[in-house]
LOKOL-507879 format. One record per residue: x, y, z of N, C-alpha, C, O in turn; chain; residue in three letters. Coordinates in nm, 2 decimals, decimal comma. Example, Ala and Ser with C-alpha at 12.3 -4.5 7.8 and 13.67 -1.06 7.14 Angstrom:
BEGIN
+--------+---------+--------+---------+----------+--------+--------+---------+--------+--------+---------+--------+--------+--------+
| n_east | n_north |   n_up | ca_east | ca_north |  ca_up | c_east | c_north |   c_up | o_east | o_north |   o_up | chaine | residu |
+--------+---------+--------+---------+----------+--------+--------+---------+--------+--------+---------+--------+--------+--------+
|   1,32 |   -0,57 |   0,78 |    1,23 |    -0,45 |   0,78 |   1,32 |   -0,33 |   0,78 |   1,42 |   -0,33 |   0,85 |      A |    ALA |
|   1,28 |   -0,22 |   0,71 |    1,37 |    -0,11 |   0,71 |   1,29 |    0,00 |   0,79 |   1,34 |    0,11 |   0,80 |      A |    SER |
+--------+---------+--------+---------+----------+--------+--------+---------+--------+--------+---------+--------+--------+--------+
//
This chain:
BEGIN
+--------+---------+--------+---------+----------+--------+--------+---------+--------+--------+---------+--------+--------+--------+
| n_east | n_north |   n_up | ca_east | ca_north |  ca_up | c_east | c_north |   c_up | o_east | o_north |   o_up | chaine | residu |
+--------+---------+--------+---------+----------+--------+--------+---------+--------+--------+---------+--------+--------+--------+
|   1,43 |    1,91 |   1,56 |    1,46 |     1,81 |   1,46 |   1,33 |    1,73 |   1,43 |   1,29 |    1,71 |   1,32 |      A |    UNK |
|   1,29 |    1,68 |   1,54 |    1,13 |     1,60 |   1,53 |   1,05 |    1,67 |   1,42 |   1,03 |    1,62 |   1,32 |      A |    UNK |
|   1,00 |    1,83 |   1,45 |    0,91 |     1,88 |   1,37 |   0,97 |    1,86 |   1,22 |   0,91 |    1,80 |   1,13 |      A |    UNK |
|   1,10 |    1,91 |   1,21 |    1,14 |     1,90 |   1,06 |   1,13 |    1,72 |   0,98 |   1,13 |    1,71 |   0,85 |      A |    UNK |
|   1,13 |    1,65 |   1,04 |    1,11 |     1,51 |   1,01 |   0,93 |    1,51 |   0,94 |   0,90 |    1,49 |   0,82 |      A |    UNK |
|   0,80 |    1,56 |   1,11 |    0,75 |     1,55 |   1,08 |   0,68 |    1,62 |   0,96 |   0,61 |    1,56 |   0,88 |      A |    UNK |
|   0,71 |    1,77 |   0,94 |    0,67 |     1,82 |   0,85 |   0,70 |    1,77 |   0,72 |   0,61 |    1,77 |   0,64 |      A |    UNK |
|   0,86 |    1,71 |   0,69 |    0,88 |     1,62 |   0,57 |   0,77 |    1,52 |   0,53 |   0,68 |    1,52 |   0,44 |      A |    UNK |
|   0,82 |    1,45 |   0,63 |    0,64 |     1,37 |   0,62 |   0,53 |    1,40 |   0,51 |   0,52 |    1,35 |   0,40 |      A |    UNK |
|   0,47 |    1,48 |   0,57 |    0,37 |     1,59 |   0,57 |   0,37 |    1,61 |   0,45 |   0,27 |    1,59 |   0,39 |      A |    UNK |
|   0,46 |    1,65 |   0,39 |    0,50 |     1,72 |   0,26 |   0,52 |    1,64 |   0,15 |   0,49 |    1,68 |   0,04 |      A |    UNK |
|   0,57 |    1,49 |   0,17 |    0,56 |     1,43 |   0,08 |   0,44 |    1,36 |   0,08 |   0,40 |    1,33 |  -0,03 |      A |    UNK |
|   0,37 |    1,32 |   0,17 |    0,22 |     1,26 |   0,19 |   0,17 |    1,37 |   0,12 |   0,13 |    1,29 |   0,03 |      A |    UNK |
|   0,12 |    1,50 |   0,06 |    0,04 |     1,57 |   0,03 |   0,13 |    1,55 |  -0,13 |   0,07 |    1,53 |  -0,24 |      A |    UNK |
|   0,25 |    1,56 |  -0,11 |    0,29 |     1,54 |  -0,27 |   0,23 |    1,38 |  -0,35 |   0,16 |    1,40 |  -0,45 |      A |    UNK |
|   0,26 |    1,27 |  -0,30 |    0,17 |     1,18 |  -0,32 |  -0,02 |    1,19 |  -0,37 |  -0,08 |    1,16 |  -0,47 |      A |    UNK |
|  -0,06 |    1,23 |  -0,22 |   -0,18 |     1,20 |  -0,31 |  -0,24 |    1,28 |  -0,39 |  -0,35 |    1,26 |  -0,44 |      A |    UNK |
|  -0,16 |    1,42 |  -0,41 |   -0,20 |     1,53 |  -0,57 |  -0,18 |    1,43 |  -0,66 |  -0,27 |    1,41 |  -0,74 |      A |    UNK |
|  -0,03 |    1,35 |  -0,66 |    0,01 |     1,27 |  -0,79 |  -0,08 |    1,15 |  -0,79 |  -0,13 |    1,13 |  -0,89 |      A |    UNK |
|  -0,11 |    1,08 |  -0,70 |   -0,20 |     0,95 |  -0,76 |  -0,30 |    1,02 |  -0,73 |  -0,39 |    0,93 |  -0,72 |      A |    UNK |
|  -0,36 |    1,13 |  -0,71 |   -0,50 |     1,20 |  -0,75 |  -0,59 |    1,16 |  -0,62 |  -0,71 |    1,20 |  -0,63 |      A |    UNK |
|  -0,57 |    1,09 |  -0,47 |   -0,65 |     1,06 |  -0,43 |  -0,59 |    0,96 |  -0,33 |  -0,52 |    0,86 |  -0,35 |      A |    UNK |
|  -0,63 |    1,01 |  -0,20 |   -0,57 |     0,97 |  -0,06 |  -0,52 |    0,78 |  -0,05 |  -0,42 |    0,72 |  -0,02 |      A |    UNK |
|  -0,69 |    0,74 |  -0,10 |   -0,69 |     0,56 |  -0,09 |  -0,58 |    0,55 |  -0,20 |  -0,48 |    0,49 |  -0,15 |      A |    UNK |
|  -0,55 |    0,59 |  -0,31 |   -0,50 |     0,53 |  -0,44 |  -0,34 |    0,55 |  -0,35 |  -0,24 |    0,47 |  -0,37 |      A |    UNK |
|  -0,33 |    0,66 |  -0,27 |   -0,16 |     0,66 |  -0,25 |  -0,15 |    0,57 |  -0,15 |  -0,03 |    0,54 |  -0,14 |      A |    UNK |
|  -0,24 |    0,52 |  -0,06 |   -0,26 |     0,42 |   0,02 |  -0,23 |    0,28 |  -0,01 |  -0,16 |    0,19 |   0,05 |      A |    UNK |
|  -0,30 |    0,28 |  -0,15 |   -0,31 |     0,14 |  -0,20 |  -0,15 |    0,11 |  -0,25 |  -0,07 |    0,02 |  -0,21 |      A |    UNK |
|  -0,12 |    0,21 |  -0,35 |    0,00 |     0,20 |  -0,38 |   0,10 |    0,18 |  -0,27 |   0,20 |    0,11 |  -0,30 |      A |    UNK |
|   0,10 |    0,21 |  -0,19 |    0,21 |     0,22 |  -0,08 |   0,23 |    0,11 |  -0,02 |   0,33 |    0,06 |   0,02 |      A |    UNK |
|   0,08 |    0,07 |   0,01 |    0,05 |    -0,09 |   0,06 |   0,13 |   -0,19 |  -0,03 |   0,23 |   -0,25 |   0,01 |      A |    UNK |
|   0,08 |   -0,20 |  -0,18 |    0,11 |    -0,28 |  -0,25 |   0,25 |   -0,28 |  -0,27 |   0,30 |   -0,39 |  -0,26 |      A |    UNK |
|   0,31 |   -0,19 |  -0,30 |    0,46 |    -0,18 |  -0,29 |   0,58 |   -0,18 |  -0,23 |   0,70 |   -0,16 |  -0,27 |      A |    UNK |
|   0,50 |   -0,22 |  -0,06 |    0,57 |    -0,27 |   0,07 |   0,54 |   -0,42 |   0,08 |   0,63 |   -0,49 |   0,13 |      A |    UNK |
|   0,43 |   -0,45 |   0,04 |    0,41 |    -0,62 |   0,09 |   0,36 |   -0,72 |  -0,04 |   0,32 |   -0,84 |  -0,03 |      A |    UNK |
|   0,39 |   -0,65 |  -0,19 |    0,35 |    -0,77 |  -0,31 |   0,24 |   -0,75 |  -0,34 |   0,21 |   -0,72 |  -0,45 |      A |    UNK |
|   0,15 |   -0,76 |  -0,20 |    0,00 |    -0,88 |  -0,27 |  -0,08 |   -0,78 |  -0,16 |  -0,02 |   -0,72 |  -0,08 |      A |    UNK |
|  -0,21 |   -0,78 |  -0,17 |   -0,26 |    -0,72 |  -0,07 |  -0,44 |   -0,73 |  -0,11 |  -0,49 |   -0,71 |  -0,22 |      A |    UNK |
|  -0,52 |   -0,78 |   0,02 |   -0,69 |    -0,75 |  -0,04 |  -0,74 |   -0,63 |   0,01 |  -0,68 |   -0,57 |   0,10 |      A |    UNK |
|  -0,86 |   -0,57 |  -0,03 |   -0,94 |    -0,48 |   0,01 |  -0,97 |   -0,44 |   0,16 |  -0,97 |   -0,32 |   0,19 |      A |    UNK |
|  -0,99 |   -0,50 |   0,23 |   -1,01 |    -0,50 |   0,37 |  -0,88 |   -0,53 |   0,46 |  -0,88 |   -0,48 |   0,58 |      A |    UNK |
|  -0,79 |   -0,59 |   0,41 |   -0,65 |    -0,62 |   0,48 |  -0,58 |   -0,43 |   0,48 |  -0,52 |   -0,36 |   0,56 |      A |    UNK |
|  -0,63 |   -0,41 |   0,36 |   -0,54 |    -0,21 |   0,31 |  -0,63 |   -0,13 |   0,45 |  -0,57 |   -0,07 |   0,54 |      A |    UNK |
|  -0,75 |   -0,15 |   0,43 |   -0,85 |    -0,06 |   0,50 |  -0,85 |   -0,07 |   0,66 |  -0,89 |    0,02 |   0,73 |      A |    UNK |
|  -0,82 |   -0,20 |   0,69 |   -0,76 |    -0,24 |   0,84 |  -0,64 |   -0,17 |   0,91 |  -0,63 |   -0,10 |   1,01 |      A |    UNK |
|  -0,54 |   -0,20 |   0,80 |   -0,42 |    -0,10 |   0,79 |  -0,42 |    0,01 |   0,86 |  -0,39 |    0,04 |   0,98 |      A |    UNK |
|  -0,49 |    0,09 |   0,74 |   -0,50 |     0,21 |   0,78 |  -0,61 |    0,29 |   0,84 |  -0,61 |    0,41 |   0,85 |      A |    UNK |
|  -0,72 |    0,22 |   0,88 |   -0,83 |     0,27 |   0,93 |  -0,91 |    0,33 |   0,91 |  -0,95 |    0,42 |   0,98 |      A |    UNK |
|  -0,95 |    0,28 |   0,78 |   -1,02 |     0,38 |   0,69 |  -1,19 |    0,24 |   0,62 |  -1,21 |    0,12 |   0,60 |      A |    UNK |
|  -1,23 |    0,36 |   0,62 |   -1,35 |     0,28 |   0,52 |  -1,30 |    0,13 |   0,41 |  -1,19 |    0,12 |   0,37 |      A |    UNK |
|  -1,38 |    0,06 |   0,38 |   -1,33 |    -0,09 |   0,31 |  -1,37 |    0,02 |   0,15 |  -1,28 |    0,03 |   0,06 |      A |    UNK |
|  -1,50 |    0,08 |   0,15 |   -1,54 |     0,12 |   0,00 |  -1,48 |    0,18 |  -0,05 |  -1,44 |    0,14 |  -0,16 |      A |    UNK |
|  -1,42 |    0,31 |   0,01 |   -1,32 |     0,41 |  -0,13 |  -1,23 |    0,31 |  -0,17 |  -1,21 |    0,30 |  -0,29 |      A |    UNK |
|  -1,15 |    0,20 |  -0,08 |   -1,03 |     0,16 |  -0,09 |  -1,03 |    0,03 |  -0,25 |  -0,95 |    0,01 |  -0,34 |      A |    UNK |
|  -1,19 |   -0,06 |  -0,20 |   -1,23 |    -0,12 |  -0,37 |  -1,28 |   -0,08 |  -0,44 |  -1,31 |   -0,13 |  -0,54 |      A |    UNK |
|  -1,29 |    0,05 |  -0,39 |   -1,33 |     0,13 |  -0,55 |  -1,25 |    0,21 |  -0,65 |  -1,27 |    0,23 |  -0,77 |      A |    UNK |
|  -1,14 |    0,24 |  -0,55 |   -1,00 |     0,26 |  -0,59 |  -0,93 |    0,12 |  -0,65 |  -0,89 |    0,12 |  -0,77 |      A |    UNK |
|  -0,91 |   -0,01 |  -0,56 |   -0,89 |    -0,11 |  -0,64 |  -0,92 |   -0,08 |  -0,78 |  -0,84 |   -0,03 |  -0,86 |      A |    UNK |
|  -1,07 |   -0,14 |  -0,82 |   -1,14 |    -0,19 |  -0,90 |  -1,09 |   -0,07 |  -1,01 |  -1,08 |   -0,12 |  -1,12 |      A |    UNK |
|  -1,06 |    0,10 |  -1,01 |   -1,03 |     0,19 |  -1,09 |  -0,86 |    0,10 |  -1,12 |  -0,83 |    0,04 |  -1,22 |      A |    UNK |
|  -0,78 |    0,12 |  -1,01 |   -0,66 |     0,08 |  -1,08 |  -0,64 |   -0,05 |  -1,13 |  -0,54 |   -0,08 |  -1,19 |      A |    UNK |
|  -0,74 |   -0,17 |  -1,11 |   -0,71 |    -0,26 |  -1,20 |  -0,74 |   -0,27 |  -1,34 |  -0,67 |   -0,33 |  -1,42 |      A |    UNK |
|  -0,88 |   -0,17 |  -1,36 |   -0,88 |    -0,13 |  -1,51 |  -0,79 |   -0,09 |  -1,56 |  -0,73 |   -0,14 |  -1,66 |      A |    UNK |
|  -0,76 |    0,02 |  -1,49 |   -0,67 |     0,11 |  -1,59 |  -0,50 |    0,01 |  -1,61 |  -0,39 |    0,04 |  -1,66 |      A |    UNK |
|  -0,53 |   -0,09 |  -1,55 |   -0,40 |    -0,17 |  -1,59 |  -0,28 |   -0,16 |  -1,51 |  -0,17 |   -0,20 |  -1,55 |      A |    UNK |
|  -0,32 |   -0,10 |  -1,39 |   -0,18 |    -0,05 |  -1,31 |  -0,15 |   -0,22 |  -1,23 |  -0,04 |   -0,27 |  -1,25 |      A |    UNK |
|  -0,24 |   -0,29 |  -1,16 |   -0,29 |    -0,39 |  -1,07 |  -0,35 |   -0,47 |  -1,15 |  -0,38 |   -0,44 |  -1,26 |      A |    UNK |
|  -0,36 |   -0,62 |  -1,09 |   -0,45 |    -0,76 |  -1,17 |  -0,47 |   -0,82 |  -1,03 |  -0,40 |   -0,80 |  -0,93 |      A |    UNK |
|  -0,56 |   -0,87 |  -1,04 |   -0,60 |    -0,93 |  -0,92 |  -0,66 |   -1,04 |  -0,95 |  -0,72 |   -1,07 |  -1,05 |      A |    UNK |
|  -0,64 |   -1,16 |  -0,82 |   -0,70 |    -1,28 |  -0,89 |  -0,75 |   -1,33 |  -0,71 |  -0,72 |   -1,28 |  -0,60 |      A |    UNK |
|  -0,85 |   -1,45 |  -0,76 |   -0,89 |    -1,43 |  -0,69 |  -0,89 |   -1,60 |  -0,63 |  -0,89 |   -1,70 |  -0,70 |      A |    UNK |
|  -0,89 |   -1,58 |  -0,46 |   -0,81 |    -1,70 |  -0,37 |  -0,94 |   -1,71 |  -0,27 |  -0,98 |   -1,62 |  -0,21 |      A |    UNK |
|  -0,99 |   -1,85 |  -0,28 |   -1,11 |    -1,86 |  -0,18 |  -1,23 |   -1,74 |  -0,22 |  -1,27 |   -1,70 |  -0,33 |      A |    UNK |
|  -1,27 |   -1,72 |  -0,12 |   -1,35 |    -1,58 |  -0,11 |  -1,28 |   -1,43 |  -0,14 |  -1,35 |   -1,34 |  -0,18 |      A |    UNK |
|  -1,14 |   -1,40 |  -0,13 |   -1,08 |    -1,31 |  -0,15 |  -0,98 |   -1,28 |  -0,25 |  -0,88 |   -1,35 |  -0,27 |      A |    UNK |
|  -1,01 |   -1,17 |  -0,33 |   -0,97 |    -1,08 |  -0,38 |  -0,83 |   -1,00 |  -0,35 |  -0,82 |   -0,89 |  -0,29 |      A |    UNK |
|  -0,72 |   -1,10 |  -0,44 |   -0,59 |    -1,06 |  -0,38 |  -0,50 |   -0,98 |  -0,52 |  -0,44 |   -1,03 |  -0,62 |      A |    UNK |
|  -0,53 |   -0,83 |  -0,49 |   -0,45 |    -0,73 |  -0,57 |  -0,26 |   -0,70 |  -0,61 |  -0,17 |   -0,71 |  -0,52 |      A |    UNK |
|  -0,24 |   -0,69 |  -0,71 |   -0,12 |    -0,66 |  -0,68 |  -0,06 |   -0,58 |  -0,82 |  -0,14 |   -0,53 |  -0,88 |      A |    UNK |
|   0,05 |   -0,57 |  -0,86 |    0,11 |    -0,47 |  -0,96 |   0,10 |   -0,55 |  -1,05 |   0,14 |   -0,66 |  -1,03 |      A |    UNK |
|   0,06 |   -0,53 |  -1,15 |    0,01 |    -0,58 |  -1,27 |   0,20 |   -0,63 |  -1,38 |   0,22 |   -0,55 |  -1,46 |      A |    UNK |
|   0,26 |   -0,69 |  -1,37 |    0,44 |    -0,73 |  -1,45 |   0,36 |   -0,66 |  -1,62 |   0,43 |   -0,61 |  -1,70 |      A |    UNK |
|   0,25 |   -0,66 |  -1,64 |    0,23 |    -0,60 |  -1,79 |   0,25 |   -0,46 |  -1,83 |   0,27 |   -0,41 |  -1,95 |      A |    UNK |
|   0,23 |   -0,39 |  -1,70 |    0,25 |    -0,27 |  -1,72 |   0,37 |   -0,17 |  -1,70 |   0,45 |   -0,14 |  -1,61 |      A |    UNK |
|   0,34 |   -0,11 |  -1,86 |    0,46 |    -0,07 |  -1,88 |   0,55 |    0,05 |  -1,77 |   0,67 |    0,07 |  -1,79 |      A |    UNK |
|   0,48 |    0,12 |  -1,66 |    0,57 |     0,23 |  -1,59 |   0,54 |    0,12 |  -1,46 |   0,45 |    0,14 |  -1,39 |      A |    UNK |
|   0,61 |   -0,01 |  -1,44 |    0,58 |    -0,10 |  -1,33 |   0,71 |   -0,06 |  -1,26 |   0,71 |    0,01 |  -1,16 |      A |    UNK |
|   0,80 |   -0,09 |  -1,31 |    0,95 |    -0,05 |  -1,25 |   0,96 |    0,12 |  -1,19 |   0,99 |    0,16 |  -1,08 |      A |    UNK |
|   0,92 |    0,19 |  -1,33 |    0,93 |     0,33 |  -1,26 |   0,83 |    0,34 |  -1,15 |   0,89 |    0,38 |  -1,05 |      A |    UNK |
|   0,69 |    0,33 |  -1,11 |    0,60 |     0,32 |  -1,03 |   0,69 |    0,28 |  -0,90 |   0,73 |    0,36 |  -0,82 |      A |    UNK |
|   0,73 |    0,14 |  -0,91 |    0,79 |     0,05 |  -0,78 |   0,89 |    0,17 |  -0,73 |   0,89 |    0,21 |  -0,61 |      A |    UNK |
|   0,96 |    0,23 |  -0,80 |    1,11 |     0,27 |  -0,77 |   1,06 |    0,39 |  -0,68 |   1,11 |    0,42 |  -0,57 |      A |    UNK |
|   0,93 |    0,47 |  -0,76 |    0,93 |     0,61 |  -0,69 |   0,84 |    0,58 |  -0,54 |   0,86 |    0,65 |  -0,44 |      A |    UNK |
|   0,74 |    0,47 |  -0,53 |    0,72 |     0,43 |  -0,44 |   0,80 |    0,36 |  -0,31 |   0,77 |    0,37 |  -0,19 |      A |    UNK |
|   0,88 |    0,31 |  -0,35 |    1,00 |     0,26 |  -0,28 |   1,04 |    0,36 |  -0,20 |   1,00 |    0,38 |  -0,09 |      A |    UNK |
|   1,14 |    0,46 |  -0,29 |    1,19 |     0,58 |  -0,25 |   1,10 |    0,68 |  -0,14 |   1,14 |    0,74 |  -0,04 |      A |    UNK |
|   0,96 |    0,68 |  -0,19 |    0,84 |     0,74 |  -0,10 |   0,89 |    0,68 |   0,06 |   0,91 |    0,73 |   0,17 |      A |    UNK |
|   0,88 |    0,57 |   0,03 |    0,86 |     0,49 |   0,19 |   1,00 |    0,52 |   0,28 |   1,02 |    0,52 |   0,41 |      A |    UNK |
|   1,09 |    0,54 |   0,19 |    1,23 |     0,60 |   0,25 |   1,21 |    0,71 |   0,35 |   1,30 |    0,73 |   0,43 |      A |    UNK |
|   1,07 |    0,83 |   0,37 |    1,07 |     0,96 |   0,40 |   0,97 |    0,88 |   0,51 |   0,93 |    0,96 |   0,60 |      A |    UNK |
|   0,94 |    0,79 |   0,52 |    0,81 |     0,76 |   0,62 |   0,96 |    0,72 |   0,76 |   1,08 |    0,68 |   0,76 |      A |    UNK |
|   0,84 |    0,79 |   0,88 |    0,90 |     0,72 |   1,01 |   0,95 |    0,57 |   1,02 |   0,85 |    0,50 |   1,01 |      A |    UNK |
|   1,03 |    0,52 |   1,03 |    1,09 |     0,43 |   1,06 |   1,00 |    0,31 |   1,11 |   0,99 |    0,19 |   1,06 |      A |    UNK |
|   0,93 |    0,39 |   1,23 |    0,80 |     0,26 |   1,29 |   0,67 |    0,24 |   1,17 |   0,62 |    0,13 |   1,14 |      A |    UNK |
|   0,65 |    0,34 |   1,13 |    0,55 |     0,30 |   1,01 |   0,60 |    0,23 |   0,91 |   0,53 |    0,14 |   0,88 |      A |    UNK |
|   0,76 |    0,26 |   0,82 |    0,81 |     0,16 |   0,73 |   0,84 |    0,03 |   0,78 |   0,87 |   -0,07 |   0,71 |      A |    UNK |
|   0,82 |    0,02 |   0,94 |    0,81 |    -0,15 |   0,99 |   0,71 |   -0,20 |   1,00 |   0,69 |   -0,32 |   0,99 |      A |    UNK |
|   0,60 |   -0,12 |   1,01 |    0,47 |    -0,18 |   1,03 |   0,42 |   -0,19 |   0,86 |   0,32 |   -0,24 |   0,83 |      A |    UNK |
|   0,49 |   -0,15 |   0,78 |    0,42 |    -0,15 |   0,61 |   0,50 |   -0,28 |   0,58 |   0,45 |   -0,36 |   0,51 |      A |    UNK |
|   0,59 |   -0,29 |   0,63 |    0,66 |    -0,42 |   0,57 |   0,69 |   -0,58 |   0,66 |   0,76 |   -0,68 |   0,63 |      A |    UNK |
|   0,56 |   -0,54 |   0,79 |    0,52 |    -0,62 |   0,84 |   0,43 |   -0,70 |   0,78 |   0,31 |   -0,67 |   0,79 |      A |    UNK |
|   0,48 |   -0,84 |   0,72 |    0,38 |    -0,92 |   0,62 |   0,34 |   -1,05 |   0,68 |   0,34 |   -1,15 |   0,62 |      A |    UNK |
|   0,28 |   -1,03 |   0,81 |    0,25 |    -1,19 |   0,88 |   0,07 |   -1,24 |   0,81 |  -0,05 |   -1,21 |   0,84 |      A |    UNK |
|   0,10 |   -1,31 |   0,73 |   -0,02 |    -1,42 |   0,67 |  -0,10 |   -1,55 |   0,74 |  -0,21 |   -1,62 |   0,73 |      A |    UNK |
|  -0,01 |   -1,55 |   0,81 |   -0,03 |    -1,72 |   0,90 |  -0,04 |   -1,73 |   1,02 |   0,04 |   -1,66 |   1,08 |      A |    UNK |
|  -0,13 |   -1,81 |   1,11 |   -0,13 |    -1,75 |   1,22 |  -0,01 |   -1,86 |   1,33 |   0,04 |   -1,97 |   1,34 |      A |    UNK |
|   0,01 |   -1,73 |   1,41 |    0,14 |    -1,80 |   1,52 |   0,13 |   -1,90 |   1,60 |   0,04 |   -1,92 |   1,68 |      A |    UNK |
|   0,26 |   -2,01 |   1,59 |    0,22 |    -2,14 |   1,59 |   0,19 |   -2,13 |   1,77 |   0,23 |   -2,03 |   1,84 |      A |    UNK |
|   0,09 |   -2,26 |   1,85 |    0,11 |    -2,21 |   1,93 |   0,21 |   -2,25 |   2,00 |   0,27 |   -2,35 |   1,96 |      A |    UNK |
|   0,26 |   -2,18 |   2,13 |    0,31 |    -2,16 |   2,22 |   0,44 |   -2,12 |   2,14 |   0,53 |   -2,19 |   2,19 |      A |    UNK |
|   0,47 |   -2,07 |   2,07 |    0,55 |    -2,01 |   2,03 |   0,56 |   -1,83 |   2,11 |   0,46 |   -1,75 |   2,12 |      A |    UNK |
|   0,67 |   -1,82 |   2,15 |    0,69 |    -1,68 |   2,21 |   0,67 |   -1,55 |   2,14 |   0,67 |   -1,56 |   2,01 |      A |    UNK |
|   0,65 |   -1,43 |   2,18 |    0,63 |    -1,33 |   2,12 |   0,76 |   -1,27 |   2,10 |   0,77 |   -1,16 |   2,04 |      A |    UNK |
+--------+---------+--------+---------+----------+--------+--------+---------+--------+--------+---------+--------+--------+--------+
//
């Protein structure tokens, strides 16, 4: 049963990044579609990957109008652009994507801690 889970996986991860054309872009999307808002270095932390493909991937989907990004302090905070018109269909098929992910990774994508823990507050 495990293999058949993981290979699912597997299968829709490769279906993804043929369709967004490109490993960071299904990254980014997946990011942004679990937590709202997200920066360059916060995605690439994530997942353990280089900071460059990931703003350069940014920087392509906010042209192309998918993403708008504005910008807080020193950082550059990305997110789904409300102007764009396949924003709903985008969200939905992304959504549904995250349905096939292991359980511990769709907790850890929708783990959105910003602030840091007050102290002596418990774990």
């Amino acid at each position: 049963m495990n293999y058949k889970i993981n290979h699912l996986y597997q299968d829709i991860f490769e279906m993804l990044a043929a369709l967004f054309g490109s490993l960071s872009s299904e990254r980014i999307l997946l990011f942004l579609a679990a937590r709202q808002e997200g920066y360059a270095r916060e995605i690439a932390r994530y997942y353990g990957t280089s900071v460059t493909p990931i703003q350069k991937q940014l920087e392509k989907l906010a042209a192309a109008g998918i993403l708008f990004c504005r910008d807080v302090g020193r950082t550059r905070l990305y997110a789904f652009d409300p102007r764009c018109p396949f924003k709903a269909e985008l969200e939905a098929l992304l959504h549904k994507a995250l349905t096939f992910y292991p359980a511990a990774e769709q907790e850890a994508l929708l783990l959105n801690r910003r602030r840091p823990r007050r102290p002596g507050k418990p774990l």
